[in-house]
C-alpha positions in Angstrom: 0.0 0.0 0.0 0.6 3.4 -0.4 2.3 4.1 3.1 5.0 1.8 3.0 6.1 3.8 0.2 5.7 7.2 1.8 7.2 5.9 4.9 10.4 5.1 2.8 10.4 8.2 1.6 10.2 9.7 5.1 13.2 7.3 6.2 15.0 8.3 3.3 14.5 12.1 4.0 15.3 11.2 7.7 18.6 9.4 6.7 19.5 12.6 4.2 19.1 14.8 7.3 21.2 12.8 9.9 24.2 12.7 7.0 24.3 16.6 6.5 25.6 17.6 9.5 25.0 19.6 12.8 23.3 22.6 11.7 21.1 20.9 8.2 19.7 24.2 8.5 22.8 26.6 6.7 24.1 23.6 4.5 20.3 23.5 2.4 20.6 24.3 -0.7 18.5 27.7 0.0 21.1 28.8 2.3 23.7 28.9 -0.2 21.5 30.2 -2.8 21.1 27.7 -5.0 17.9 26.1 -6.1 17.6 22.4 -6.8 14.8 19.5 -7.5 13.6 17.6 -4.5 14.8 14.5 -6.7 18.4 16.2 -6.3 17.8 17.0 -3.1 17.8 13.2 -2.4 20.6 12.1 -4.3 23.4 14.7 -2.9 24.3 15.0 0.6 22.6 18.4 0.8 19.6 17.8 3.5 16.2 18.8 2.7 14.2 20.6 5.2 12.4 19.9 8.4 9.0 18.8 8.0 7.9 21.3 10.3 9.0 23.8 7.5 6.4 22.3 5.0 4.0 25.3 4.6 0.6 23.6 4.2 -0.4 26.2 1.4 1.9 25.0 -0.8 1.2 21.6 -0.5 -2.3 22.3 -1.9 -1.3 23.3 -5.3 -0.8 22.3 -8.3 2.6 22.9 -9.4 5.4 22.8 -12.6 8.1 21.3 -10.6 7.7 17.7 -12.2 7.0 15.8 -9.2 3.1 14.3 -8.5 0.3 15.8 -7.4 -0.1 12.6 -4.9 2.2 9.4 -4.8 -0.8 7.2 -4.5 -1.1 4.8 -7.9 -4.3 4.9 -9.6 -4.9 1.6 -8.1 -4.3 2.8 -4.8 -6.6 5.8 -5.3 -9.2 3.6 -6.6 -9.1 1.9 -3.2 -9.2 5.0 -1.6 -12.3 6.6 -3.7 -14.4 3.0 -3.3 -14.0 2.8 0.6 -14.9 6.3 0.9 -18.3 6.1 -0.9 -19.2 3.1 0.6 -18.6 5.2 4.3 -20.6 8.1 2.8 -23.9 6.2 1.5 -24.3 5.7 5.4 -25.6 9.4 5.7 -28.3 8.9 2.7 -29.1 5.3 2.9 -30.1 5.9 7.2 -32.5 8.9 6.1 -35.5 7.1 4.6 -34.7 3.2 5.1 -37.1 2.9 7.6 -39.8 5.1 5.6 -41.6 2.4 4.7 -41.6 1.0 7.9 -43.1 4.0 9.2 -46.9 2.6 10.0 -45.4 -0.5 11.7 -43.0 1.1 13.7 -46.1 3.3 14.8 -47.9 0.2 15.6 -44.7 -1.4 17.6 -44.6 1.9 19.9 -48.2 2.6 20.5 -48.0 5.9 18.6 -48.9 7.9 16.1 -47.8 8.1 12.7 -46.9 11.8 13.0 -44.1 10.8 16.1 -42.6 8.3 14.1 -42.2 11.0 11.2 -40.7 13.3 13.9 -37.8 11.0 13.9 -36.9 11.4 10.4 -36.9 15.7 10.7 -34.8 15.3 13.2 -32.3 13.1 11.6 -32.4 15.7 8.8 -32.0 18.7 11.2 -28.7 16.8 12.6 -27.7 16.2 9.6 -27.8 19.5 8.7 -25.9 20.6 12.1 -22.8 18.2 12.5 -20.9 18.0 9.4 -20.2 21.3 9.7 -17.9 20.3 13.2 -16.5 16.9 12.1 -16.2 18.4 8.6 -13.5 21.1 10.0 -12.3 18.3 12.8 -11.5 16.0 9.6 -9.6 19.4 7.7 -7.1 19.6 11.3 -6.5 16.4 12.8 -6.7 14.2 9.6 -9.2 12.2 7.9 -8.8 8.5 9.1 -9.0 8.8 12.6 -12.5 11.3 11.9 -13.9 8.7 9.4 -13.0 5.7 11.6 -14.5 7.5 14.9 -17.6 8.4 13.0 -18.3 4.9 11.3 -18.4 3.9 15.1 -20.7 5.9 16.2 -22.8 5.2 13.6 -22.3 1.6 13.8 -23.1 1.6 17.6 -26.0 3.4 17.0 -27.5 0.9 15.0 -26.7 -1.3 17.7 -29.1 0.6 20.2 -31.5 1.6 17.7 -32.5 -2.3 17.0 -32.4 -3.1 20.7 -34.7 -0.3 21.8 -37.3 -1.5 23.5 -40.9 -0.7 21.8 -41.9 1.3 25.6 -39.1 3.8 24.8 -40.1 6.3 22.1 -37.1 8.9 23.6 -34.6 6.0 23.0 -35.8 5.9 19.5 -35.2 9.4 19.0 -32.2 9.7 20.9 -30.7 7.1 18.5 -31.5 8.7 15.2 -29.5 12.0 16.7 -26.5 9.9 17.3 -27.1 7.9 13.4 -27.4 11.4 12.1 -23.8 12.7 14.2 -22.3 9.9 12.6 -23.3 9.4 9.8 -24.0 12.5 8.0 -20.4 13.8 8.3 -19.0 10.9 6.3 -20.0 12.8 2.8 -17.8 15.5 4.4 -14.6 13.9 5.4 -14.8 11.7 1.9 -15.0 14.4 -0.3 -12.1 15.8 1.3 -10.0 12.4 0.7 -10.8 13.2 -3.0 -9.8 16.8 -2.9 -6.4 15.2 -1.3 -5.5 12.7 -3.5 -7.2 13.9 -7.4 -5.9 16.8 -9.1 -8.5 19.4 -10.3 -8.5 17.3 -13.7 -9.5 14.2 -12.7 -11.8 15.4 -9.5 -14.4 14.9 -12.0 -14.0 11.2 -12.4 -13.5 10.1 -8.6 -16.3 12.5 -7.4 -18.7 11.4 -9.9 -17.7 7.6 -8.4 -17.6 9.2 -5.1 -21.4 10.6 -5.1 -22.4 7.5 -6.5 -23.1 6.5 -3.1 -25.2 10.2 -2.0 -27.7 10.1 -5.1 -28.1 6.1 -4.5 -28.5 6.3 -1.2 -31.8 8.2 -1.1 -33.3 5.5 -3.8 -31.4 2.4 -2.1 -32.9 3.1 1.4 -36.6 2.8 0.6 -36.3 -0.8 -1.6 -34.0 -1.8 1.2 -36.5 -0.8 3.9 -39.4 -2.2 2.2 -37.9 -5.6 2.3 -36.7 -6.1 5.3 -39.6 -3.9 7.1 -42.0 -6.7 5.2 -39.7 -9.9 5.9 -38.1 -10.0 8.9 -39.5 -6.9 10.6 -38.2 -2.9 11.5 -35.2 -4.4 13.6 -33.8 -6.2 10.8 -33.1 -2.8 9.1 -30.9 -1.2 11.8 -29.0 -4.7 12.2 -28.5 -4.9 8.5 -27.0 -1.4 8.8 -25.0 -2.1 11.9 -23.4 -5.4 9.6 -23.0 -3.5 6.6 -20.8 -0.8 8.5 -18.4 -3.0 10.6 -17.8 -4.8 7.3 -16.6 -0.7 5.9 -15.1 0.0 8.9 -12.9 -2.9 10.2 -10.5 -3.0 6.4 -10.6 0.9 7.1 -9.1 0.6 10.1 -6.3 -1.5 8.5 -5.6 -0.2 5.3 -7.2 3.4 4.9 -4.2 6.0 5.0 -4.0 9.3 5.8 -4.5 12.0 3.0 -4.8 14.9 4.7 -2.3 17.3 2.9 -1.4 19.6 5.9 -0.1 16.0 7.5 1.0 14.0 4.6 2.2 16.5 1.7 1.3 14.6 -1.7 1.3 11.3 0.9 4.8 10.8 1.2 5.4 12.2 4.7 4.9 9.9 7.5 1.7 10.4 8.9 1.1 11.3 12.6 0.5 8.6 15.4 -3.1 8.9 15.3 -3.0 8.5 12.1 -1.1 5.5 10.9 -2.6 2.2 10.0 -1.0 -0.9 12.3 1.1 -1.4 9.5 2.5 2.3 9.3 2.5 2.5 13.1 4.9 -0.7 13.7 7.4 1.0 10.7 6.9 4.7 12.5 8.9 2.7 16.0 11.3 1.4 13.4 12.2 5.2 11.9 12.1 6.6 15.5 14.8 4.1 16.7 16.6 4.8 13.7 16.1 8.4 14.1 17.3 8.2 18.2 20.5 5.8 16.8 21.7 8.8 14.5 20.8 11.2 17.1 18.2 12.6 15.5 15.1 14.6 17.1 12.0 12.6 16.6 9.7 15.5 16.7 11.7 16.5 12.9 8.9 14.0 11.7 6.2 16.0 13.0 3.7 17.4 10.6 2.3 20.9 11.4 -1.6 20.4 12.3 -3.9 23.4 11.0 -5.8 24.9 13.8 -9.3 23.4 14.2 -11.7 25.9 13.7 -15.4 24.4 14.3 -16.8 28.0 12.7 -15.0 27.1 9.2 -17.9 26.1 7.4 -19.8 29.1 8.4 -17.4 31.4 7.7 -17.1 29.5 4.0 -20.8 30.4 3.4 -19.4 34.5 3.8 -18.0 33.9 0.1 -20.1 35.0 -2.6 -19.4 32.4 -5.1 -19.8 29.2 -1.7 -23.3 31.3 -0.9 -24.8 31.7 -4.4 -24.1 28.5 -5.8 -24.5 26.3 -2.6 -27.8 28.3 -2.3 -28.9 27.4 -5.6 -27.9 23.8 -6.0 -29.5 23.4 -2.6 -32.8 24.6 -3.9 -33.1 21.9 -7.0 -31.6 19.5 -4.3 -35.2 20.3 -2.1 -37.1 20.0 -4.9 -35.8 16.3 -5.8 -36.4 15.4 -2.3 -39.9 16.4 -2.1 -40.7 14.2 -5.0 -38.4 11.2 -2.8 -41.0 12.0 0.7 -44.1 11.6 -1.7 -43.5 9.1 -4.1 -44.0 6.4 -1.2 -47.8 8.1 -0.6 -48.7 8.7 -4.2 -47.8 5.5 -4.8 -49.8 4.0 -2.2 -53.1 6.5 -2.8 -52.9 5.7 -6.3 -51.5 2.3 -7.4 -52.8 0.1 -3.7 -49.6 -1.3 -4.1 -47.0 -2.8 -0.9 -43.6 -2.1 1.0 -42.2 -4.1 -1.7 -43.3 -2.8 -5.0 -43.1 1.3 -3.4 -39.0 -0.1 -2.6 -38.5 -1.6 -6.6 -39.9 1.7 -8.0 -37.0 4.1 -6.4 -34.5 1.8 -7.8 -34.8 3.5 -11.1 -34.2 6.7 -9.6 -30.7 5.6 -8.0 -29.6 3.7 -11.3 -30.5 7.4 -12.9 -28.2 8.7 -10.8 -25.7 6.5 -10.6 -25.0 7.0 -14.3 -25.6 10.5 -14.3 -22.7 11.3 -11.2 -20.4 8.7 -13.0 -21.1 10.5 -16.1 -21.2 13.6 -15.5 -17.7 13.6 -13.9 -16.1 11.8 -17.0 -17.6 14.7 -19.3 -16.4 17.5 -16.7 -12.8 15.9 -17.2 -13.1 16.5 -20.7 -13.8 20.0 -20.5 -11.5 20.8 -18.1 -8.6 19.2 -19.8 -9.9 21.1 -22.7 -9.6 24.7 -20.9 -6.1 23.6 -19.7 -5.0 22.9 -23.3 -6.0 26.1 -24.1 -4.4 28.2 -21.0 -1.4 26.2 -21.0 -2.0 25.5 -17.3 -4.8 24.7 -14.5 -7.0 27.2 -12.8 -4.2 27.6 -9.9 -1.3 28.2 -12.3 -3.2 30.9 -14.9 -6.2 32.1 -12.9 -6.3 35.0 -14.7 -6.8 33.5 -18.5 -8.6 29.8 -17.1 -12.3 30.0 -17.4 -13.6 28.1 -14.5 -17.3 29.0 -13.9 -17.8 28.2 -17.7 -16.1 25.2 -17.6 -17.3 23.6 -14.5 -21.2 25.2 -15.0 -21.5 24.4 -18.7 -23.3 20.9 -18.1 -25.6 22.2 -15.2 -28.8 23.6 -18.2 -29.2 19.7 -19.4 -29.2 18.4 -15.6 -31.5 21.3 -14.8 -33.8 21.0 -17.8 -34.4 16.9 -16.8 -35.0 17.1 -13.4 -37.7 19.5 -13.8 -39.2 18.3 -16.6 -39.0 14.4 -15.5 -40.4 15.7 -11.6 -43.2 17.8 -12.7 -43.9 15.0 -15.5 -44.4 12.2 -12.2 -46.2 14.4 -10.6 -48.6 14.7 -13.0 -48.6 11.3 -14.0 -49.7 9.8 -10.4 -52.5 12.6 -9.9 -53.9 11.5 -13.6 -53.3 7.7 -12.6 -51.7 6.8 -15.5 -49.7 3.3 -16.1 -47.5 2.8 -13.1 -44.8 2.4 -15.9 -44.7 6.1 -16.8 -43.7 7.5 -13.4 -41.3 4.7 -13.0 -39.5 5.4 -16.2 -39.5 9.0 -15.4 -38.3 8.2 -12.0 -35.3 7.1 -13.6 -35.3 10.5 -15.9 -34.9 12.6 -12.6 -32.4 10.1 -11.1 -30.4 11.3 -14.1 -31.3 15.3 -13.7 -29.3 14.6 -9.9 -25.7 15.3 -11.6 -25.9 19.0 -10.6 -24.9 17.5 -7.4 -21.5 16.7 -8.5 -20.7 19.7 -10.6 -21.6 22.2 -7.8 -19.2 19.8 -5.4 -16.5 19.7 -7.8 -16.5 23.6 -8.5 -16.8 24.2 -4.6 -13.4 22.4 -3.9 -11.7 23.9 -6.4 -12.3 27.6 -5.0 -11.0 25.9 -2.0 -9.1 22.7 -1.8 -7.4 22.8 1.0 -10.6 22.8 3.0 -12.9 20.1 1.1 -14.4 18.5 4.0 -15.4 22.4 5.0 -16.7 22.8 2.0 -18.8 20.1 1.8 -19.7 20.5 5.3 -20.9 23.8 4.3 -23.0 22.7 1.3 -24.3 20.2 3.2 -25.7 22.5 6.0 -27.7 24.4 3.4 -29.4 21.4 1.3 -30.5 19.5 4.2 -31.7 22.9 5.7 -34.5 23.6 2.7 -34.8 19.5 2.3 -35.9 19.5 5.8 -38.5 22.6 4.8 -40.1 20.8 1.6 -39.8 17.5 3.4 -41.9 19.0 6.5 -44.3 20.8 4.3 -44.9 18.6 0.4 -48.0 16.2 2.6 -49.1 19.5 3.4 -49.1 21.4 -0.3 -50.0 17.8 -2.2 -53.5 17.8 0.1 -54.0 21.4 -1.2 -53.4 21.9 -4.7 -52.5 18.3 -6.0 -49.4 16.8 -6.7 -48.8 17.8 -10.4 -49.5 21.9 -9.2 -47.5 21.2 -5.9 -44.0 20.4 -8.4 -45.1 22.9 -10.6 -44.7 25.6 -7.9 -41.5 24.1 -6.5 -40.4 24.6 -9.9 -41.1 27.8 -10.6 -39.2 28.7 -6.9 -36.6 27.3 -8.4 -36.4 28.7 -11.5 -36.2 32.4 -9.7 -32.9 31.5 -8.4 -31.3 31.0 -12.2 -29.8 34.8 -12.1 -26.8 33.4 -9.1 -25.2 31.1 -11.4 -24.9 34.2 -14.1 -24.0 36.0 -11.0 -20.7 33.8 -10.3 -19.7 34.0 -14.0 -19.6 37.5 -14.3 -17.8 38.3 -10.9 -16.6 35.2 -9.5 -12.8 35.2 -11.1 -12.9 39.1 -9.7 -13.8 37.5 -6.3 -10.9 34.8 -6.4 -8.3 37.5 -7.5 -8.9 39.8 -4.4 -8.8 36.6 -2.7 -5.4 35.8 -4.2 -3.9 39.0 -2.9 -5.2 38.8 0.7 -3.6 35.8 0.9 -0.4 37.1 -1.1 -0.2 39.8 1.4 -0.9 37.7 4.8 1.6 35.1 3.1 4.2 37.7 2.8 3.6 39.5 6.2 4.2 36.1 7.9 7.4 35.2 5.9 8.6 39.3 7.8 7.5 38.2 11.0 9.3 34.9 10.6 12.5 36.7 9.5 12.7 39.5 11.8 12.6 36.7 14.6 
């Protein structure tokens, strides 16, 4: 795996250190004033610098210098990709698996339908609320030890939620708050592992794989729920969950590495202690009695940690370009769960049909957008390769000529135009009672219309890749804010004016926010330039304060 290889590298660079001399500091090759490669830098007897001089900005760009954007293999990124969308379908899968289990899980407690649905608006309020801690917790002390803690408390509640006794309604509730705490942050920490390890070319095609499991999820859940809710009973849905994440979480424990690239650089530095796998761990005591033999100091191989901020993601939404688009996306993203809530009732009011058949006709939905994210990342590849052709470099390295709203927003209209067209179209085709055909395949139409999901993700981390899981976090806060709203209020707006008019309303709410993407065309690179030079200037005010000392 990947570590071995970056704890090599770390030996090596300890081992270059220990042969330079006293003072490794006036013999580098800056102190003389000559510049070399860090290849040369490893093959002459010049040492390279402490890790503790690694500044974390410059870690998080792209640069010409030759070397990698991240040491892990394509394999080993694959790996990396896969175990982190099968951690994040955790947060979309939990929200509505029991849904169909709703009316017997009333039944089981002795209460009403309207309790039981309490415990779904909560689990969407908390997953509104923590991401946007562990999200900023995952950006400072790394992302395996946040994922690994949060797959545990997901998996023990599971654990309490099946053994709740039917006398304890608070207990019920109590455990969706903690399912919600752990599981909703997972999206969070996992698009940050991509924003790590994938340069801003290829984000498209490991995000799109990435989000396979968010745009699933909400489809999965329901078919899953149905089944088991009709088979074995409500309990065999929380153990099936509790299975399903010790069998993600144990390999994770043993072979997920640290990305993070404040602790890791492009993931050949040697992670910190609470961060290594066993593996890593056992060869970290091998390179510190190595290190103490030469006389070395061990903390040399200490990375510098970022200072948690728990505020981060609020302070992200204080950009224009995070609060416009984030604000936007997050309004189509209400809109497509509105039409998730009530399919499971129009279904039922208008086709008579069971747990079963409701579950089998969301699975279009999440084969939709399973080839739309996969999809749509491939084809934003292609057109950002295409821009960087043109500029002779990435957004980072000519931000002045790259065009990156255009690029990144150019295949939002065709998501756009389906999901409206295909919702409103299901909408009216329950209320008229046509086939049960037609609002499955068009179920499968607005599965599709979900990529603007991964385009507004993708464009998000690149304003900001050093903080991906704060950015996520942050996009995540607003979505399940307004998915909460429609969620609460669609029952409500269906009784009154009908399905097909309720979607047709949501639509048009929708359709007033089209000006913000304009909006982030026309100003947004003016907004990342004065960006640029605030951090130009705080960059080079430190550098004085460093020098005078």
């Amino acid at each position: 795996m990947a570590e071995l290889r970056a704890d090599e590298v770390g030996l090596e660079r300890s081992l270059t250190r220990s042969n330079g001399g006293e003072d490794s500091r006036n013999d580098s090759p800056r102190a003389h004033g000559t510049t070399t490669s860090d290849d040369q830098s490893v093959r002459v007897s010049t040492p390279t610098p402490q890790f503790q001089d690694l500044n974390h900005i410059q870690t998080n760009r792209t640069t010409n210098s030759g070397k990698p954007y991240s040491v892990f293999t394509d394999g080993e990124k694959w790996f990396i990709v896969i175990f982190s969308a099968l951690g994040a379908i955790f947060s979309p899968i939990s929200t509505n698996i029991y849904v169909p289990a709703i009316p017997t899980l009333a039944k089981a407690f002795n209460t009403t339908t309207e309790k039981i649905n309490l415990t779904v608006t909560i689990y969407l309020v908390f997953q509104a609320l923590t991401p946007a801690l562990w999200g900023s917790a995952g950006d400072s002390y790394g992302r395996r030890p946040v994922f690994i803690l949060l797959l545990l408390i997901y998996l023990l509640s599971c654990v309490g939620t099946a053994l709740c006794p039917t006398s304890a309604y608070w207990l019920l509730m109590l455990m969706r708050v903690l399912q919600a705490s752990g599981g909703s942050a997972l999206i969070a920490i996992g698009t940050g592992v991509v924003a790590d390890i994938a340069m801003p070319h290829e984000r498209g095609r490991y995000l799109g794989l990435f989000n396979l499991g968010t745009t699933v999820g909400p489809a999965l859940g329901p078919l899953l729920g149905g089944i088991f809710a009709f088979t074995l009973g409500w309990r065999s849905i929380f153990w099936f969950l509790c299975i399903f994440c010790a069998c993600v979480l144990i390999p994770m424990i043993f072979f997920f590495p640290e990305t993070l690239r404040t602790l890791v650089g492009d993931g050949s530095l040697p992670p910190p202690l609470i961060n290594c796998t066993p593996a890593a761990l056992m060869r970290r005591k091998r390179e510190l009695r190595e290190l103490n033999e030469k006389g070395e100091d061990p903390e040399q191989m200490t990375s510098k940690r970022v200072k948690f901020n728990p505020l981060a993601s609020f302070l992200l939404f204080l950009e224009p370009e995070i609060a416009l688009i984030f604000t936007w996306s997050s309004l189509y993203y209400a809109f497509w769960y509105a039409i998730l809530t009530i399919f499971t009732t129009l279904l039922e009011d208008e086709y008579k049909v069971n747990e079963v058949v409701i579950g089998l006709c969301y699975l279009p939905g999440g084969v939709g957008a399973g080839i739309s994210g996969f999809l749509t990342g491939r084809i934003m590849d292609i057109f950002y390769k295409k821009e960087k052709r043109r500029v002779g470099g990435d957004h980072r390295q000519n931000p002045e000529e790259f065009r990156l709203e255009r690029v990144r927003f150019m295949i939002l209209p065709y998501h756009i135009g389906i999901l409206l067209a295909a919702t409103i179209g299901l909408a009216w085709s329950t209320q008229t009672h046509t086939h049960i055909a037609v609002p499955i395949v068009l179920n499968f139409f607005v599965g599709i219309g979900t990529g603007f999901l991964t385009t507004t993700t993708i464009y998000g981390i690149d304003l900001f890749t050093g903080q991906g899981g704060a950015v996520t976090a942050t996009f995540n806060l607003i979505r399940c804010a307004l998915g909460a709203v429609t969620t609460s209020t669609v029952q409500l707006i269906v009784n009154r004016m009908g399905a097909g008019w309720c979607f047709v309303l949501l639509g048009g709410i929708c359709l007033l926010a089209t000006p913000m993407p304009f909006i982030i065309m026309r100003y947004g690179p003016g907004w990342r330039q004065k960006r640029r030079e605030k951090n130009d200037q705080k960059t080079n005010a430190r550098t004085m304060t460093d020098a005078s000392r």
